[in-house]
C-alpha positions in Angstrom: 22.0 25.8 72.7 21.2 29.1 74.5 18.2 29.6 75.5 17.7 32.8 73.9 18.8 31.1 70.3 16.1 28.3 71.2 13.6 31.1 71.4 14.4 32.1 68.4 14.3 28.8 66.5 10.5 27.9 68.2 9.5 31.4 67.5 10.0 30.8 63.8 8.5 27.5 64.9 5.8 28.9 66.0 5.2 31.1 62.8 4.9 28.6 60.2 8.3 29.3 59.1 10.7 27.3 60.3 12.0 24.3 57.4 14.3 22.3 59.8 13.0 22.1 62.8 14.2 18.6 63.4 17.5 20.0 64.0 16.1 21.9 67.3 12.9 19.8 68.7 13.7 16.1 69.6 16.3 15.0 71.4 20.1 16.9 70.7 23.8 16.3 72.2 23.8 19.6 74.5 27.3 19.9 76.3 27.0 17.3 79.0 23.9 16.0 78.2 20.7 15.7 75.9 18.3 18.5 75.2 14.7 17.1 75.1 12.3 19.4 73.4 8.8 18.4 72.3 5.6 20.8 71.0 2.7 20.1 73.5 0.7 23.8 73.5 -2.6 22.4 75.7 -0.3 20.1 78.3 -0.4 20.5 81.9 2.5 18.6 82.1 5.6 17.2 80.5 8.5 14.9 81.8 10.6 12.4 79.7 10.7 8.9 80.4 13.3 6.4 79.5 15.8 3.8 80.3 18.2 6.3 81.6 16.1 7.3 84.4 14.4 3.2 84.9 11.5 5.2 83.2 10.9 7.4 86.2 9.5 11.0 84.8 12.2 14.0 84.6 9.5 16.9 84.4 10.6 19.9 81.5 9.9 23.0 81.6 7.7 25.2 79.2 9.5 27.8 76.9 7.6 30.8 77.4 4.8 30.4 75.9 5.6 28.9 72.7 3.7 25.5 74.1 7.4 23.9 73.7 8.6 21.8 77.0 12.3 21.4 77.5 14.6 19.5 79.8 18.3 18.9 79.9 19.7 15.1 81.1 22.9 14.2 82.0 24.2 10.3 81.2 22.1 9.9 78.2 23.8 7.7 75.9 23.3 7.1 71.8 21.0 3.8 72.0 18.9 4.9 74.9 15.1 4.5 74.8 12.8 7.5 75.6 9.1 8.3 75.8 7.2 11.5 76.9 4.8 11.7 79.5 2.0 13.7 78.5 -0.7 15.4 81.5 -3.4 16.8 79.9 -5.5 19.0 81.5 -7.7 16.6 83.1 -4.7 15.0 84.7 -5.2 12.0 82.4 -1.3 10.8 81.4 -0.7 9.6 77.9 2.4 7.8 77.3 3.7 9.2 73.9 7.1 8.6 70.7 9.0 11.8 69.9 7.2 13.1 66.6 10.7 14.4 66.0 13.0 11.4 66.8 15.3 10.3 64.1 15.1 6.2 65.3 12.6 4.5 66.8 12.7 0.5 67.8 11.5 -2.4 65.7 7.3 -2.6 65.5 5.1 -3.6 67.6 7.7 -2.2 70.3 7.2 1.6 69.7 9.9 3.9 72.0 11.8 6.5 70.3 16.1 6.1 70.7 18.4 8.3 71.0 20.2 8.8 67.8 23.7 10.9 67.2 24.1 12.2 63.8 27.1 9.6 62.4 29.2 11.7 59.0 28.6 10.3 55.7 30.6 10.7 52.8 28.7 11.7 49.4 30.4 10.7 46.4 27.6 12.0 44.1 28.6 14.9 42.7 28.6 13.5 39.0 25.1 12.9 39.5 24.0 16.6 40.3 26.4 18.2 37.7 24.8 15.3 35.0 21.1 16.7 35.8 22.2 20.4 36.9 21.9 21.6 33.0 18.8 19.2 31.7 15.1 20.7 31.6 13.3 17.7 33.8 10.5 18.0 31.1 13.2 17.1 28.0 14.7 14.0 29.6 13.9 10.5 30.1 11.7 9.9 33.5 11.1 5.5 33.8 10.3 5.0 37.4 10.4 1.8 38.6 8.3 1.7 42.0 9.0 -0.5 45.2 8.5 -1.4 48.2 11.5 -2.4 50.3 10.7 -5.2 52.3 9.2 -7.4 49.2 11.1 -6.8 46.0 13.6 -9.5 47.0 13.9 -11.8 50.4 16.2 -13.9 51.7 15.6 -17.6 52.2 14.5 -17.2 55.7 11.8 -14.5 54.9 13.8 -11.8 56.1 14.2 -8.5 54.0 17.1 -7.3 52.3 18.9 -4.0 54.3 19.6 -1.3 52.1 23.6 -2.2 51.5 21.8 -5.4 50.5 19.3 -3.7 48.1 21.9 -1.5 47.0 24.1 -4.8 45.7 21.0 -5.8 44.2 18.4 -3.3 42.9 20.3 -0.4 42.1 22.4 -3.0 38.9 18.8 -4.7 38.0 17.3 -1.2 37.7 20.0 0.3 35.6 20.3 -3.2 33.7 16.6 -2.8 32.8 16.8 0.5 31.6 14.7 2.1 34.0 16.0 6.2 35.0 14.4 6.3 38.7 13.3 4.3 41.5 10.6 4.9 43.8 10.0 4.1 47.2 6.8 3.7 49.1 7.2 5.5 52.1 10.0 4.5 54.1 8.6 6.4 57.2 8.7 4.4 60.4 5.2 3.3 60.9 3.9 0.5 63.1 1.6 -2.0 60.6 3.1 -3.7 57.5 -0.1 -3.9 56.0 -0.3 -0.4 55.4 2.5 -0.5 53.0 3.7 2.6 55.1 0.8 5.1 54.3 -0.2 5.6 57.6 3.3 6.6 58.9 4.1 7.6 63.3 7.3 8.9 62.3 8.1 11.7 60.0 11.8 12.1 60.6 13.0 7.9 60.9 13.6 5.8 58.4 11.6 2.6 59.5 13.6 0.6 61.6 12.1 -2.4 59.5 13.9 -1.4 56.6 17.5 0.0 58.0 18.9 2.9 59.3 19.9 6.4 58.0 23.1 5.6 57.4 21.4 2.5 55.4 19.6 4.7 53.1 21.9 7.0 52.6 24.3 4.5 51.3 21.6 3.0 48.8 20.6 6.3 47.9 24.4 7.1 46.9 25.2 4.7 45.2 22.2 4.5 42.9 23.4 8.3 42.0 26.8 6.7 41.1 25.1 4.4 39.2 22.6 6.8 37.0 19.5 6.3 39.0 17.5 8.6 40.6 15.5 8.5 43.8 12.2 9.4 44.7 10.5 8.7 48.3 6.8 8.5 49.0 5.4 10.9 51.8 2.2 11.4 53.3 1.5 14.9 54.9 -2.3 14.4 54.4 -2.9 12.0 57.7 -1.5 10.3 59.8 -1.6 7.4 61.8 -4.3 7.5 64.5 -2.4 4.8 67.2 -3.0 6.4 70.7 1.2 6.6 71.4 1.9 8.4 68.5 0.7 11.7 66.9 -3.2 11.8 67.5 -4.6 14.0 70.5 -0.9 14.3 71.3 -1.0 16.3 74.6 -4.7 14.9 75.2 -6.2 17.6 72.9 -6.5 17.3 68.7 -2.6 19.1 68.2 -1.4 18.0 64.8 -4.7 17.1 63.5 -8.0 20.1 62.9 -9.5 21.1 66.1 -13.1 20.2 64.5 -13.5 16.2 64.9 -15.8 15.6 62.1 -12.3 17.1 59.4 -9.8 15.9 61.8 -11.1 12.3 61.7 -10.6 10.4 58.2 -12.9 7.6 58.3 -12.1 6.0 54.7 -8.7 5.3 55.7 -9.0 5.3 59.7 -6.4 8.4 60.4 -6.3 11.5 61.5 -5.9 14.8 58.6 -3.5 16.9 59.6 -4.1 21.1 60.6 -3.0 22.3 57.9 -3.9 25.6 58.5 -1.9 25.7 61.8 1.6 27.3 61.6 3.3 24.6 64.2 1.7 21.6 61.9 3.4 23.6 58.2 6.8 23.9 60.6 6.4 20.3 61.5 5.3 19.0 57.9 8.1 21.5 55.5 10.6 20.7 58.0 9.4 16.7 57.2 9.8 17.2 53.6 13.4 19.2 53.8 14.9 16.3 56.1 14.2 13.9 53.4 15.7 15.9 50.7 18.5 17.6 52.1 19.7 14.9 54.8 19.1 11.7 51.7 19.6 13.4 48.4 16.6 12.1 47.1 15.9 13.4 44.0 11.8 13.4 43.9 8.8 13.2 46.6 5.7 12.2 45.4 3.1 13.3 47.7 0.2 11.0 48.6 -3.5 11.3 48.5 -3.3 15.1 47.3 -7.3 15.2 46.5 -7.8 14.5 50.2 -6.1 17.8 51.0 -7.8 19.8 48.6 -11.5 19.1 49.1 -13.5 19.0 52.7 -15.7 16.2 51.3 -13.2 13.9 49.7 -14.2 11.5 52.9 -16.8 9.7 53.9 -19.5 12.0 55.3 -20.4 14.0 57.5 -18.8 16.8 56.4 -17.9 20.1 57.1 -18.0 22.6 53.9 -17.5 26.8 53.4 -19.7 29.0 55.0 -20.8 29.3 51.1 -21.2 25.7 50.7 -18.2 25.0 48.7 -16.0 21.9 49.3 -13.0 23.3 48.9 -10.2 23.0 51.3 -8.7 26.4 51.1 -5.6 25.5 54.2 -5.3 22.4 51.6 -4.6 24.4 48.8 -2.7 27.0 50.6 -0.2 24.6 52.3 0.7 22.7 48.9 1.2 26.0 47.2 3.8 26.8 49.8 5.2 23.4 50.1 5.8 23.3 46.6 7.3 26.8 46.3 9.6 25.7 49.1 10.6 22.9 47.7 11.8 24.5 44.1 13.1 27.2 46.3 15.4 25.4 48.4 16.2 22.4 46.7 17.0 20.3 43.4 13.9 18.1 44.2 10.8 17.7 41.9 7.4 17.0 43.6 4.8 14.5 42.0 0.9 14.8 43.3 -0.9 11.4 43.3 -4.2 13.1 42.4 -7.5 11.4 41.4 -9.4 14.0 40.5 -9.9 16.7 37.2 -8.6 19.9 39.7 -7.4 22.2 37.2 -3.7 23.3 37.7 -2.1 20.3 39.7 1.0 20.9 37.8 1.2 24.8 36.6 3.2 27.4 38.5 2.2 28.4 41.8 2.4 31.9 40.3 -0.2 31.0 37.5 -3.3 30.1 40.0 -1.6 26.3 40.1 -0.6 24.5 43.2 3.0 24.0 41.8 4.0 20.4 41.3 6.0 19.5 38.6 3.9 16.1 37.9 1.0 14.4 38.4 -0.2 10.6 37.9 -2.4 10.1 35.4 -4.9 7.7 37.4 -7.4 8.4 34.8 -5.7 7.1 31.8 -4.4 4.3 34.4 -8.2 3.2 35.6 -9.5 3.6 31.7 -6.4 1.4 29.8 -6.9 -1.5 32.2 -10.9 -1.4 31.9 -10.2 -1.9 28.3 -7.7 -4.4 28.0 -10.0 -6.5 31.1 -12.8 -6.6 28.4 -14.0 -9.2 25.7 -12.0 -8.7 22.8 -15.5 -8.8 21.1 -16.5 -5.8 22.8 -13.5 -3.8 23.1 -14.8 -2.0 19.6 -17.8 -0.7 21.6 -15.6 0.9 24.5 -12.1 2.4 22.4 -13.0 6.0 24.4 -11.3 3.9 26.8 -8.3 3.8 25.0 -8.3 7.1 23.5 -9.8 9.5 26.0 -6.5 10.6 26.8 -5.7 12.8 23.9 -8.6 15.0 24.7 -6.6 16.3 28.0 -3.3 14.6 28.1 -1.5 18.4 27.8 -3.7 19.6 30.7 -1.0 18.4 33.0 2.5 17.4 32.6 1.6 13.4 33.4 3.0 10.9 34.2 1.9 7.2 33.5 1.4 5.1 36.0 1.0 1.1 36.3 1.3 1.5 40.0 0.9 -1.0 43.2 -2.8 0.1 43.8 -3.7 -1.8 40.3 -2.6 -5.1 41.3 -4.0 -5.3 44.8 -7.2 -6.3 47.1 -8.6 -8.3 44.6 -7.9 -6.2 41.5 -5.5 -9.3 40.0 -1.9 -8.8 38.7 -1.9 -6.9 34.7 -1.4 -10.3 33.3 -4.0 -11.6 35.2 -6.4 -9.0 34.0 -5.6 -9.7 30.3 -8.3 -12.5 28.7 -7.0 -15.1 26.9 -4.7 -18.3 27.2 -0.8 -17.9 28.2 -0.2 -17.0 24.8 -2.7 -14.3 24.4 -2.1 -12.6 27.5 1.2 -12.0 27.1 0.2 -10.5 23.7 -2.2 -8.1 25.4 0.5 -6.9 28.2 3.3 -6.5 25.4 0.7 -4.4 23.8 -0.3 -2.4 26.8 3.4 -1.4 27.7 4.1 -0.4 24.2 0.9 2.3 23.8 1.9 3.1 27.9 6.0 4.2 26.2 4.6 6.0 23.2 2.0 8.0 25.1 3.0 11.5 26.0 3.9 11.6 29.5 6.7 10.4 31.9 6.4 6.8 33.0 6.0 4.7 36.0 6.0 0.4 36.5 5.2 -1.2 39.4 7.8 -4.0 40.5 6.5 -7.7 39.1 5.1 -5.7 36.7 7.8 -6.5 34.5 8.0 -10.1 35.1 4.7 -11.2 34.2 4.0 -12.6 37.5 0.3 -14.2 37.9 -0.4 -13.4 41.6 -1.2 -9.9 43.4 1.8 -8.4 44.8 2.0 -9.5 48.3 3.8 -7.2 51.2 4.6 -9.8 52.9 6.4 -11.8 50.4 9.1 -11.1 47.2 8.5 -11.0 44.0 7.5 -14.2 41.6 11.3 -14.8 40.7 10.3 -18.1 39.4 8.8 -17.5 37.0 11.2 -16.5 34.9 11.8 -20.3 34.7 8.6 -20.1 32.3 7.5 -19.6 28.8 6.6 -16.0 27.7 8.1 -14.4 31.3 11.4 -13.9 30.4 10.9 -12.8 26.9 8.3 -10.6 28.0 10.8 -8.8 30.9 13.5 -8.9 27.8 10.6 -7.0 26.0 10.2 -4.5 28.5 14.2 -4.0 29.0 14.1 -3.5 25.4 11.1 -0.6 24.9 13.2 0.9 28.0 16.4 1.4 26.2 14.1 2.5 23.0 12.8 5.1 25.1 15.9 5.9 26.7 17.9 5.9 23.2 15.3 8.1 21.4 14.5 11.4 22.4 11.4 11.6 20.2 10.0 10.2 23.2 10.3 13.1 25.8 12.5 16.2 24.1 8.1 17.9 23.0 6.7 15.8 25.5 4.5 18.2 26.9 4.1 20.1 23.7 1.3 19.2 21.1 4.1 18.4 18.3 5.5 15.8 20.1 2.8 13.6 18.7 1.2 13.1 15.9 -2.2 10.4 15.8 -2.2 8.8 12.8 -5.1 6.4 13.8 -7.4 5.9 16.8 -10.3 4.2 15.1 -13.7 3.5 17.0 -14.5 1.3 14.6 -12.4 -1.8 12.5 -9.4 -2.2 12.5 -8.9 -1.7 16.2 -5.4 0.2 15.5 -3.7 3.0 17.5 -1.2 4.4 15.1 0.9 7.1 16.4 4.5 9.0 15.2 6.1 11.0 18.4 8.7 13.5 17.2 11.7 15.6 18.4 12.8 18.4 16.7 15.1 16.6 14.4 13.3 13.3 13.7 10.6 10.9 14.4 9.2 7.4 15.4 6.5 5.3 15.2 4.1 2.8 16.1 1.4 0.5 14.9 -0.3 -1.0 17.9 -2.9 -3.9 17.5 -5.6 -4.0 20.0 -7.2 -7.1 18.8 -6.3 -10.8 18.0 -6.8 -10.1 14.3 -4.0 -9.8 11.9 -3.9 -7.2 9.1 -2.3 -7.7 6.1 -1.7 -4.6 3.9 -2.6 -2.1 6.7 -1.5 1.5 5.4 0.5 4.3 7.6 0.8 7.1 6.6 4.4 8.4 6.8 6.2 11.6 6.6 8.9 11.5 4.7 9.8 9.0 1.5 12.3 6.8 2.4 13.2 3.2 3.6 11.9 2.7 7.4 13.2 -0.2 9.5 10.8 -2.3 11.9 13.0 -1.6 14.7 10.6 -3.8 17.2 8.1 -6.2 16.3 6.1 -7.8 19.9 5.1 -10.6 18.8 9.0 -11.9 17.0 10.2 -15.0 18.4 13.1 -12.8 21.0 10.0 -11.3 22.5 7.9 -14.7 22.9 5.3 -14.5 20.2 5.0 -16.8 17.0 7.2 -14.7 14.4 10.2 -16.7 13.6 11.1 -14.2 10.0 9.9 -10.9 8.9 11.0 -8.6 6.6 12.8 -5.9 8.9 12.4 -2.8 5.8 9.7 -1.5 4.3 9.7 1.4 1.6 7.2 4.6 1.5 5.4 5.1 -0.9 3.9 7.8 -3.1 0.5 7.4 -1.2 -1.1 9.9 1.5 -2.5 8.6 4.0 -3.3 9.9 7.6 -2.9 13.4 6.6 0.5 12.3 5.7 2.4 13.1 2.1 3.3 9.1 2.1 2.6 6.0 3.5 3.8 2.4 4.0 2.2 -0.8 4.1 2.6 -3.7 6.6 1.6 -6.8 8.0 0.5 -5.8 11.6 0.4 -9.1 14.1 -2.8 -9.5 15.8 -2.1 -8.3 19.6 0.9 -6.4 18.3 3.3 -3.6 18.7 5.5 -2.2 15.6 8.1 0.1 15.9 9.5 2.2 12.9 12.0 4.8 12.0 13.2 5.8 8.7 17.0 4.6 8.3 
């Protein structure tokens, strides 16, 4: 590349502007040889180290003053290992990856490689045409979430590739009815424990889990397949090892210049600038290579709420000359990331969220920040306190339960049973129902049928859907076995069933954001403890008659809109789906009777810890 046209690029670089830079800085086939480039503003010093050179320094030269060091190498080779030499202005050397290398070697070893851009042949253009026409709000969103290295093993411990996990989770997905699957982030980062949330390398895919070409392939053929892909991605903080991105050229570079907001105590990481143009370059340019080289469909950015306030952590704290917490560079820098993304690409953005900010998900136009979803983690923390509690005393806490319709079209939503539920001591959903075998099944039946007919796009954590008794473990697969036991395969047939329900029925997401998509027939706070609820689309409707206590109720009136026959299309606790009902009577007739606002009514027999599912025929 001329040197003039490198200006150019790290000028725009340099501005805050620049959405690929990972195509210019890093290490690039340049005639002869490699062109090293790396961002290093405050250095004294610069020289590349690696294998090619028996890790003696080749010194680069600064580029103007755009803070970027260059050098060109002859016999450098695809494969070869690299570092940079960093001399900070106290003559102090740091040894230091490529923030933009594409490949890195296998943790704890930590040197960047050389990596050539190999072709690859999409075959997904069915996929794109499919989705080009469909309003992402009117069509089905089921994400199943996983993380690579433990969803399946082999016998020896070792973790499926991605050609392997293509063979295998891309047919289970689609069998089960799911639409998407997400990934937690697949980002090289050093520690398997941190479930790759505190990521070194913001243009590999871990070297743990495969290679580009890997994920590409997975990627593709889950597209050919009908399932989309959405990757995690942190641009909040990063990793805080000493050989990676922190104090990168012996000063704070990608992280704030103040150490009190560039340290992040509650997860021991640094925050990223994200006020400083090179850092927006680095971090679009991050989000772009993931979409445009991968096809991924979705990124769901991580630990939003840590961007947008200046106390989120652990104090001390540095606030607004005013005394207001809010991060304003925060709230800038996901307005822009989001209005790139829509922009630029196919790809819709999810914030993980905890707290009430108003406007997560409204246009960047309309005083929102622009995604196009957010996690309910509200609903999420409030439906598991309930279902953990006494059945005695759930009567005493069903705000729990039905909080949600006082703001669930504040946001477009989506509900989440995610991996942070069934962690560090929090116990796996079955484990948090009370009860014997029996009953706790019961209870998670229920709790994935009020999740489907709740407003709002859903997501399942993988095990979820088996039933398994232990914490999801990193370091281990899933509880395959026990689908060798009673209740865990009829309750993962019951979950492959409400998936093709909600798949089948677009009740379920054509008005899911609008306030006729549902109608609440009953949310008592008091006896019977019954949530009964008819979701509609513009030509018909569904409903259900969900159970949240071991009692049954004979002759329990719904009301109904329309005179007719309805058929119980699912019943939870029917032998199929493990519970106790061998025969029940599959029609029931409306009546003359209003009830729940409703011109007619039917009457049933609702199980005790159980799901009914009508339409009218």
């Amino acid at each position: 590349m001329k040197e003039t046209r490198l200006l150019d690029e790290v000028l725009s670089f340099n501005e805050g502007k620049h959405i690929h830079i990972y195509k210019i800085l890093g290490a690039h086939r340049d005639g002869d040889g490699v062109r090293f480039s790396v961002w290093a503003p405050c250095a004294k010093g610069v020289a590349v180290v690696g294998d090619f050179s028996n890790w003696e320094p080749i010194w680069m030269e600064p580029l103007f003053q755009s803070g970027v060091w260059v050098a060109h190498v002859n016999n450098v080779y695809e494969g070869n290992h690299y570092k940079y030499l960093i001399v900070d202005q106290n003559d102090n050397h740091h040894m230091k990856i490529d923030p933009f290398a594409q490949k890195f070697e296998m943790p704890p070893q930590n040197a960047s490689i050389i990596y050539f851009e190999p072709e690859f042949i999409w075959t997904d253009e069915a996929w794109y045409e499919q989705n080009k026409a469909v309003d992402s709000d009117s069509r089905p969103l089921n994400i199943y979430e996983v993380h690579a290295s433990s969803w399946m093993r082999h016998y020896d411990g070792s973790a499926y590739s991605f050609y392997e996990l293509a063979d295998k989770l891309v047919p289970y997905v689609k069998e089960m009815g799911y639409t998407h699957i997400e990934f937690m982030p697949l980002m090289e980062h050093p520690l398997d424990a941190s479930w790759g949330y505190q990521i070194t390398g913001y243009f590999a895919v871990a070297s743990r889990y495969g290679d580009k070409q890997g994920l590409r392939h997975f990627v593709n053929e889950a597209h050919r397949n009908g399932i989309g892909v959405i990757l995690d991605w942190v641009p909040g903080h990063f990793c805080q090892n000493s050989d990676a991105l922190a104090s990168f050229d012996g000063t704070n570079t990608f992280e704030y210049q103040n150490e009190i907001c560039a340290m992040n105590q509650r997860w021991g990481a640094r925050n990223f600038d994200l006020g400083r143009n090179e850092v927006k370059s680095f971090l679009f340019s991050s989000a772009m290579y993931w979409i445009h080289e991968f096809h991924v469909d979705g990124i769901r950015v991580d630990a939003v709420s840590n961007m947008l306030y200046l106390d989120y952590d652990l104090p001390p704290h540095v606030l607004n000359e005013d005394g207001t917490n809010i991060n304003h560079k925060g709230v800038k820098f996901l307005k822009e990331l989001n209005y790139l993304i829509h922009t630029e690409t196919t790809a819709f953005t999810v914030a993980e969220e905890s707290t009430a900010w108003n406007g997560i998900t409204k246009n960047t136009g309309e005083t929102g920040l622009g995604f196009d979803y957010k996690w309910n983690m509200g609903w999420m923390n409030d439906i598991l306190r309930f279902f953990e509690l006494d059945p005695l005393y759930r009567v005493h806490h069903m705000q729990l339960a039905t909080f949600v319709f006082m703001y669930q079209y504040n946001e477009r939503y989506i509900l989440a049973l995610s991996h942070d539920e069934v962690v560090h001591g929090k116990r796996s959903l079955l484990a948090k129902m009370p009860g014997d075998r029996y009953n706790q099944f019961a209870q998670l039946k229920v709790l994935y049928g009020l999740m489907m007919f709740l407003p709002g796009k859903k997501l399942n954590f993988m095990g979820n859907e088996l039933g398994q008794y232990l914490e999801w473990r990193y370091y281990e697969e899933l509880e395959w076995g026990v689908l060798g036991y009673e209740y865990n395969r009829e309750y993962q047939h019951f979950v492959r069933t409400l998936n093709y329900l909600y798949l089948e029925n677009d009740e379920f997401y054509e008005l899911e954001y609008q306030p006729e998509g549902l109608t609440i027939l009953q949310a008592s706070h008091d006896n019977p403890l019954i949530i009964a609820l008819k979701r509609n689309s513009s030509k018909r409707s569904i409903y259900a008659v969900i159970n949240l206590e071991p009692i049954e109720h004979k002759a329990h009136r719904v009301g109904v809109s329309n005179l007719g026959e309805y058929s119980i299309r699912i019943n939870s606790e029917s032998r199929e789906f493990g519970g106790s009902w061998v025969w029940y009577d599959q029609n029931v007739k409306a009546e003359e009777v209003p009830h729940d606002s409703q011109p007619y009514s039917v009457e049933l027999v609702v199980p005790a810890y159980g799901v009914l599912i009508l339409e009218r025929k």
